[in-house]
C-alpha positions as CSV (number, residue, x, y, z in Angstrom):
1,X,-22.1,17.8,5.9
2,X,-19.6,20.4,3.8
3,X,-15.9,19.3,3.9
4,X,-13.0,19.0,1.6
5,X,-11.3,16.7,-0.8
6,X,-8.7,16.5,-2.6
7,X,-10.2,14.9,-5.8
8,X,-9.0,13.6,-9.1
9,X,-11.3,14.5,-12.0
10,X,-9.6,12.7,-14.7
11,X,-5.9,10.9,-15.6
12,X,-3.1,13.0,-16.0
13,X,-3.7,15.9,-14.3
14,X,-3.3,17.4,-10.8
15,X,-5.8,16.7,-8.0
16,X,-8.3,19.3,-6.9
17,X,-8.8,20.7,-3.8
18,X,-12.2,21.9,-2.8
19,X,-15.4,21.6,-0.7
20,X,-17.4,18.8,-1.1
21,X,-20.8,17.2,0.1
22,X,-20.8,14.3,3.1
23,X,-23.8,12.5,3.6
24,X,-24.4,10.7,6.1
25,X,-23.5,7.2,6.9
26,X,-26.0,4.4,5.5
27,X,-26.5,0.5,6.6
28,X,-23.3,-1.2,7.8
29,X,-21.2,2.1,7.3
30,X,-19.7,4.9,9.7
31,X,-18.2,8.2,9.1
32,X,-14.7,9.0,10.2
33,X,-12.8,12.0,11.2
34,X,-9.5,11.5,10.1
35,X,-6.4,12.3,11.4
36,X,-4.0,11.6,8.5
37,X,-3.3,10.0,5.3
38,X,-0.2,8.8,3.6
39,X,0.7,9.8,0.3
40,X,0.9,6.8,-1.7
41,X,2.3,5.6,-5.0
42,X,-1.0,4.5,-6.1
43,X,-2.7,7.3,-5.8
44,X,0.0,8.5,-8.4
45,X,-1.1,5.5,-10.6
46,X,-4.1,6.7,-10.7
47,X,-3.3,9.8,-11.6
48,X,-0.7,8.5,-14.7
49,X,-3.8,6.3,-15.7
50,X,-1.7,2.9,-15.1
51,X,-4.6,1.9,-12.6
52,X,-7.5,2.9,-14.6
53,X,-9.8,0.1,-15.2
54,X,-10.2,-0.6,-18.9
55,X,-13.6,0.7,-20.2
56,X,-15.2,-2.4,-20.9
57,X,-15.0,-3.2,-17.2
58,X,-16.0,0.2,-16.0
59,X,-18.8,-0.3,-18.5
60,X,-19.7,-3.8,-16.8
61,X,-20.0,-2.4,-13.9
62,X,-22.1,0.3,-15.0
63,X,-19.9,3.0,-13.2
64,X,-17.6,6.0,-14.0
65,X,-13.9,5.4,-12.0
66,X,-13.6,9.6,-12.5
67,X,-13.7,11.6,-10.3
68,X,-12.8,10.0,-7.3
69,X,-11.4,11.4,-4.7
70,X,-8.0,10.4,-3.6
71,X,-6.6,8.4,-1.1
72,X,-5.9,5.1,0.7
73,X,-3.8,5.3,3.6
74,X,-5.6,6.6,6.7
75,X,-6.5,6.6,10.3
76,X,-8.8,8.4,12.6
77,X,-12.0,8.7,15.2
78,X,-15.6,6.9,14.6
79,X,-17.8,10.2,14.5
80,X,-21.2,8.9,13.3
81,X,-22.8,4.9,12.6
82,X,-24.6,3.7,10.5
83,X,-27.9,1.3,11.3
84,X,-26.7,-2.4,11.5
85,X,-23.5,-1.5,12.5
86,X,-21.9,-3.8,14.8
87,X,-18.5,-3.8,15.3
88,X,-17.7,-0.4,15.9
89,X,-19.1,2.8,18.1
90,X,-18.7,6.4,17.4
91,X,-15.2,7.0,19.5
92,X,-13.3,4.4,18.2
93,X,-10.3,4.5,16.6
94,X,-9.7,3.0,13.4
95,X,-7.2,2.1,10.8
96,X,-8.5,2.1,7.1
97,X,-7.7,-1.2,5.7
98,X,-7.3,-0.2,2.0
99,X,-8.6,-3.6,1.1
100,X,-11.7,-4.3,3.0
101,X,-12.3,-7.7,4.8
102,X,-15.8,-9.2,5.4
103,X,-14.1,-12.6,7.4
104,X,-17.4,-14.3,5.4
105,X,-15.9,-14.9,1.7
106,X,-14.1,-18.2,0.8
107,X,-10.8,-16.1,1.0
108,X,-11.7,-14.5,4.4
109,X,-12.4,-18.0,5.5
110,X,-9.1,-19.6,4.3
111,X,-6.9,-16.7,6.4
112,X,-6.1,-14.4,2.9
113,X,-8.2,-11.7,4.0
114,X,-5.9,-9.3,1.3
115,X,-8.0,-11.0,-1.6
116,X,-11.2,-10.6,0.3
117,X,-14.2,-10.9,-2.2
118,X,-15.0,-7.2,-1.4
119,X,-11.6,-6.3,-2.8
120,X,-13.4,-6.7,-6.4
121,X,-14.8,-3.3,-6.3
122,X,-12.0,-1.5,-5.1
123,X,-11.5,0.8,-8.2
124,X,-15.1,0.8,-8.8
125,X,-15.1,3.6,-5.9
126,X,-18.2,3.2,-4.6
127,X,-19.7,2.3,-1.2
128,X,-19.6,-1.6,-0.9
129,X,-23.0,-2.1,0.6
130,X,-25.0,-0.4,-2.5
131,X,-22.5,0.5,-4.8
132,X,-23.5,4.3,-4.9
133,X,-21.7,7.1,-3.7
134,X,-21.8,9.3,-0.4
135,X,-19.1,11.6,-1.7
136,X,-20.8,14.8,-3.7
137,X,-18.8,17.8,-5.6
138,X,-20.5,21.1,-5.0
139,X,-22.4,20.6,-8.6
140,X,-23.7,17.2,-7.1
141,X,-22.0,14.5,-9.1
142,X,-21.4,11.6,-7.4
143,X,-17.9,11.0,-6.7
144,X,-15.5,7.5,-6.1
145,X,-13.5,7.1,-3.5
146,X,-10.0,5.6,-3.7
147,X,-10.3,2.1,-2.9
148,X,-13.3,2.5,-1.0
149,X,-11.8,4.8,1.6
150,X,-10.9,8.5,0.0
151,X,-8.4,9.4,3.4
152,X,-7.7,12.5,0.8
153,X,-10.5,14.3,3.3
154,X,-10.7,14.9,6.5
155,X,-14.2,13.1,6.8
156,X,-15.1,10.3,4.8
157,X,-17.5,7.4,5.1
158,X,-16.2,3.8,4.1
159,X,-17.8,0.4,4.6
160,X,-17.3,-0.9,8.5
161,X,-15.3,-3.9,6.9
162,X,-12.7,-1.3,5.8
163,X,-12.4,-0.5,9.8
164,X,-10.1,-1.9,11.9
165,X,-10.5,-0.7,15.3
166,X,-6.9,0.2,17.6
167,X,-5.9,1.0,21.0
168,X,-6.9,4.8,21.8
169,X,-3.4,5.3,23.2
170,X,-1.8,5.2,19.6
171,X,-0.9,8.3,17.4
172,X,-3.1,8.4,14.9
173,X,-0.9,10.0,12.4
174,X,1.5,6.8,12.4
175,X,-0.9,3.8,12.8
176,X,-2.3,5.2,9.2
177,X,0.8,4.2,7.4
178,X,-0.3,0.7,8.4
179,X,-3.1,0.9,6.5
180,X,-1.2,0.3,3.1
181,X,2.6,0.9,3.4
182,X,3.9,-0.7,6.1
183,X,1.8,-3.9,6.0
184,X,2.7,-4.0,2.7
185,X,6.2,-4.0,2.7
186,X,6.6,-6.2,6.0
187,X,3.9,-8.5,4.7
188,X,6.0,-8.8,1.7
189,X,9.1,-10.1,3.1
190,X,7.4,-11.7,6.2
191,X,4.2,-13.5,4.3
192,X,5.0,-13.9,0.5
193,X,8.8,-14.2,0.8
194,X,8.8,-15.5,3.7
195,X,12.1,-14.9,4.8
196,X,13.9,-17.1,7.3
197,X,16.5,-16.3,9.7
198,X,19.6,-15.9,8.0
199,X,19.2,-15.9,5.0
200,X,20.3,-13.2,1.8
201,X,17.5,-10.6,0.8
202,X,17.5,-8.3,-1.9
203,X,14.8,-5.6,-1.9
204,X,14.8,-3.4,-4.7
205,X,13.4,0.3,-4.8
206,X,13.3,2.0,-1.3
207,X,10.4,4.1,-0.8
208,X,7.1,3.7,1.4
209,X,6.9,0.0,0.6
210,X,10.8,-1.2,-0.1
211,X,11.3,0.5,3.7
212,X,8.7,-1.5,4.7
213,X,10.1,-4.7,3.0
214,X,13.7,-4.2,4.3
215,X,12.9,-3.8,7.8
216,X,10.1,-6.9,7.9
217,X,13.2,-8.5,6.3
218,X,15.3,-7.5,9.2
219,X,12.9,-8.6,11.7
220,X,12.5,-11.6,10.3
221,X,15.8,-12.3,11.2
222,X,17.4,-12.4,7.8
223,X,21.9,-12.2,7.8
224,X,21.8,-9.8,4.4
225,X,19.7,-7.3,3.9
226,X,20.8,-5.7,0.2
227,X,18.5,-2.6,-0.2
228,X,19.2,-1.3,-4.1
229,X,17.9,2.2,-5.0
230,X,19.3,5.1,-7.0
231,X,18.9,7.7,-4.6
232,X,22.0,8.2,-2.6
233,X,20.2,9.3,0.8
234,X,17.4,6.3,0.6
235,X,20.4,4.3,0.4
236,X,21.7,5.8,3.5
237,X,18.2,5.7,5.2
238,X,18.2,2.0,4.8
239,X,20.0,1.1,7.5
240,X,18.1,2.7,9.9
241,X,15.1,0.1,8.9
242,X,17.7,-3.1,8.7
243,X,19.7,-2.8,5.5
244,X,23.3,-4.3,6.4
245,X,24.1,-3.6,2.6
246,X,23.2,-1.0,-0.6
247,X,23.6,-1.0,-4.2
248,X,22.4,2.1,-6.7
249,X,21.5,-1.1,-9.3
250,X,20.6,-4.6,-9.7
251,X,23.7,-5.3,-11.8
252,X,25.5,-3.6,-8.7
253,X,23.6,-5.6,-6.3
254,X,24.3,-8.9,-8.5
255,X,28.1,-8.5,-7.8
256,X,27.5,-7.7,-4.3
257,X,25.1,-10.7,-3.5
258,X,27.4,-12.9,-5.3
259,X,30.3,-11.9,-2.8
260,X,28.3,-12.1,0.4
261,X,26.6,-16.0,-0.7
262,X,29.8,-17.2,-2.7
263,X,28.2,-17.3,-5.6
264,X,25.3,-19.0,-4.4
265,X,22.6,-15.8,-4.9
266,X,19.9,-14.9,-2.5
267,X,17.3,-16.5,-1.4
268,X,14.7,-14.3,-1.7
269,X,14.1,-11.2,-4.2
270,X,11.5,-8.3,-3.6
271,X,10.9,-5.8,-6.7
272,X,9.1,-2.8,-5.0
273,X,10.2,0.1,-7.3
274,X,7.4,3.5,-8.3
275,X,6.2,1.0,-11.2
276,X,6.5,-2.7,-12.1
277,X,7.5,-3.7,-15.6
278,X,8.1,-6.1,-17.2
279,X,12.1,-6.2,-18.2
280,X,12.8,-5.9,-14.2
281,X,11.5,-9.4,-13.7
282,X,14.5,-11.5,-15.7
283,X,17.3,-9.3,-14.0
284,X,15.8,-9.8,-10.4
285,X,15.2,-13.6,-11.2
286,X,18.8,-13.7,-11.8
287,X,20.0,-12.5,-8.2
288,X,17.6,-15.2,-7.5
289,X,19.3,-18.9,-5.6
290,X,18.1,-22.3,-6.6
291,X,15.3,-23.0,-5.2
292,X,14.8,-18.9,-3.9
293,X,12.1,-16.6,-4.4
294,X,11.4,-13.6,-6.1
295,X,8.0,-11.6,-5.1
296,X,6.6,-8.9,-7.4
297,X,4.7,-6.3,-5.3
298,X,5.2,-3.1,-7.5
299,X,2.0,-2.1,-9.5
300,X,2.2,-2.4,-13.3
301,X,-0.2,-0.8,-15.5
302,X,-3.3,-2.6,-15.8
303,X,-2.4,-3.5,-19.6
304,X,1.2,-4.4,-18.5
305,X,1.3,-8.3,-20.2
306,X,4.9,-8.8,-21.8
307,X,7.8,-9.7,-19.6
308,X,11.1,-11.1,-19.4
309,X,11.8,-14.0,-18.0
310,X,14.3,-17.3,-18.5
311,X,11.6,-20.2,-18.2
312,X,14.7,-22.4,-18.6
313,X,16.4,-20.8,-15.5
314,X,12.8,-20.6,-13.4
315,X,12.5,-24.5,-14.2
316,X,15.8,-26.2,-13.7
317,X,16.6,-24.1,-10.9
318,X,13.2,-25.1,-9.0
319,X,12.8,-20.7,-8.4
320,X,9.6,-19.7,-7.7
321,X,7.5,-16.4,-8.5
322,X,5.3,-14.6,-6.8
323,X,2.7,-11.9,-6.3
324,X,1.7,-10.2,-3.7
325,X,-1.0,-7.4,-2.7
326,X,-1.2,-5.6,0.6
327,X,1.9,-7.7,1.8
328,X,-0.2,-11.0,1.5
329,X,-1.6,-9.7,4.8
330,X,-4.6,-10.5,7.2
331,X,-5.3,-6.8,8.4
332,X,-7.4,-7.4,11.5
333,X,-5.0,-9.4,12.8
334,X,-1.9,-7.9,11.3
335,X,-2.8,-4.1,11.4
336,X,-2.6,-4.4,15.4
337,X,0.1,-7.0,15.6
338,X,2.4,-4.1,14.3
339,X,1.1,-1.5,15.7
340,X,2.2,-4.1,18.9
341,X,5.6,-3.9,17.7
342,X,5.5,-0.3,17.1
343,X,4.5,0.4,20.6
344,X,7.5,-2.5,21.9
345,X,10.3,-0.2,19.8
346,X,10.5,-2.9,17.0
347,X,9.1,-1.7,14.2
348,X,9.8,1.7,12.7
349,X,7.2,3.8,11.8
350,X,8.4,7.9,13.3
351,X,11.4,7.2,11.0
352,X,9.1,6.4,7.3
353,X,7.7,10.2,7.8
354,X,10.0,12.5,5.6
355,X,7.9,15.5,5.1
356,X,4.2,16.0,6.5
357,X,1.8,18.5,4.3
358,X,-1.7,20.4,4.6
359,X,-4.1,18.8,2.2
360,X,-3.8,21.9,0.1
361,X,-0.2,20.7,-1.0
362,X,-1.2,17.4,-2.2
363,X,0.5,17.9,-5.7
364,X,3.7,19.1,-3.8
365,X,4.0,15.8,-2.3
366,X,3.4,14.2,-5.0
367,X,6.0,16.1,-6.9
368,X,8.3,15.5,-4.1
369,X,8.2,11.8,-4.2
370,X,8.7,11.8,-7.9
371,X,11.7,14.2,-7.2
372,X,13.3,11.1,-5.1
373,X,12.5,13.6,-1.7
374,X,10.3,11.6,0.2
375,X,10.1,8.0,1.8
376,X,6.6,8.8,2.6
377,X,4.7,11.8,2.6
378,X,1.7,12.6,5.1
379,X,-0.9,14.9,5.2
380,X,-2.3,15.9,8.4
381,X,-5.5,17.3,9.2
């Protein structure tokens, strides 16, 4: 079938809208109609090249990462299956869980379904059962597909493991931004921070996934909640998610932890600003208690290897640091938990929406969230 993509053709420049070739789903696959997509931030690292693979990988695995069409973040209706398809049946709805899970692998097996053996190919952009391509340009090249989903269409066919079928009563629109976002902030302060009730958080950077982070902070019963951004109005926004307090800075939010604990610093850190690097991780260590936690879920270029940190300090105070990908999550059973507490008035997800776009504006979204204008940008279909 003929739809349309928005599609990245190499690093640094803008994405491409136009009409592309569908084919038709394969073994183990189905094609979805989707319903929306979030814009976000790693699409952008895509675009700036900080997520492309290094070419002796790409040669390894004998593929080209460009093009690819774009997106991760999406939701919508079963249309079409694939033979040996199982799980699914053409009317279901379905989140796409940007990192697929096969619930076979060693990591499926141990509950860390977010490191899922499949996840290896995710920038490879390619159909997981075959590793070719069901995404065409017009000329006919092959094209990837953002970590094996491409939501940057309003059709596209993904792997059945990416799937993870949801009540029929749910807006589509919203359970997408659990595909990526939300999981990954909540997961963030819920699984690899694991905060406690009543203890000090400090997330720091506030868009799709530092939203996410503060409010999984809040649920998680936490007594502060410092949310540290720039931007005067996400500062603002933060309280409707949880925040009890803001700072524009970590050296503001040093002085400001160091009130609210009496000097004893929080307990657990969460660096989820537009890019990791490497002199944020010695200053948020520092807001860090004995014994606390500080969890690194911003992306960093792929070649990002210098950083700052006291090894003294991380020693002697017994601190501990983490990583943390899609929020350290399990999505088939965490993708409908929250949508669960969505549907209970718990968990925010109307409220992350700042501006909605046709899939013709990508780049204005994209321009809007580096402008500091967006908590999360969505196209609908």
């Amino acid at each position: 079938m003929r739809t349309r993509a928005a599609i990245l053709w190499e690093p640094r420049t803008d994405w491409s809208v136009e009409d592309i070739e569908l084919d038709d789903p394969k073994a183990g696959e189905v094609k979805v109609k989707l319903a929306a997509s979030g814009l976000c931030h790693s699409d952008e690292h895509l675009l700036t090249g900080d997520m492309v693979l290094e070419p002796e990988i790409a040669a390894l695995l004998a593929l080209e990462q460009f093009p690819v069409v774009g997106g991760h973040e999406g939701a919508g209706e079963v249309v079409e299956v694939g033979p040996g398809v199982t799980t699914l049946k053409e009317g279901d709805h379905v989140v796409l869980s940007f990192v697929p899970a096969c619930g076979r692998c060693p990591s499926c097996a141990r509950g860390r379904q977010h490191i899922c053996d499949m996840g290896a190919v995710l920038l490879a952009g390619r159909q997981i059962g075959d590793m070719t391509a069901r995404h065409h340009s017009k000329g006919g090249k092959d094209l990837g597909i953002m970590c094996c989903t491409g939501t940057f269409a309003p059709y596209t066919v993904v792997n059945e493991a990416s799937c993870v079928r949801i009540d029929d009563w749910l807006p589509l629109d919203k359970a997408a931004l659990v595909g990526c976002g939300v999981t990954t902030g909540w997961g963030a302060a819920v699984n690899a921070a694991g905060v406690q009730p009543g203890e000090s958080v400090v997330v720091i950077g506030l868009g799709g996934i530092g939203m996410n982070a503060v409010q999984g902070a809040a649920l998680a019963g936490a007594r502060h909640v410092v949310a540290v951004d720039p931007v005067e109005w996400k500062r603002e926004k933060a309280a409707t998610f949880g925040a009890t307090h803001t700072a524009a800075s970590i050296e503001e939010a040093a002085a400001k932890v160091g009130e609210l604990t009496w000097g004893a610093n929080a307990d657990k850190a969460i660096l989820t600003t537009g890019v990791a690097t490497g002199d944020l991780v010695a200053p948020m260590m520092a807001l860090v208690a004995k014994g606390g936690r500080g969890v690194v879920v911003a992306v960093a270029p792929v070649a990002q290897e210098d950083v700052k940190l006291n090894l003294f300090d991380l020693a002697m105070q017994r601190k501990e640091l983490v990583g943390c990908i899609f929020g350290n999550a399990n999505p088939r059973r965490d993708i409908p938990r929250l949508l669960r507490l969505y549907e209970e008035g718990r968990l925010k997800l109307d409220e992350l929406v700042t501006t909605t776009y046709g899939l013709d504006d990508v780049n204005q979204g994209y321009q809007d969230m580096r402008d500091g204008k967006n908590i999360r940008g969505m196209i609908k279909y």
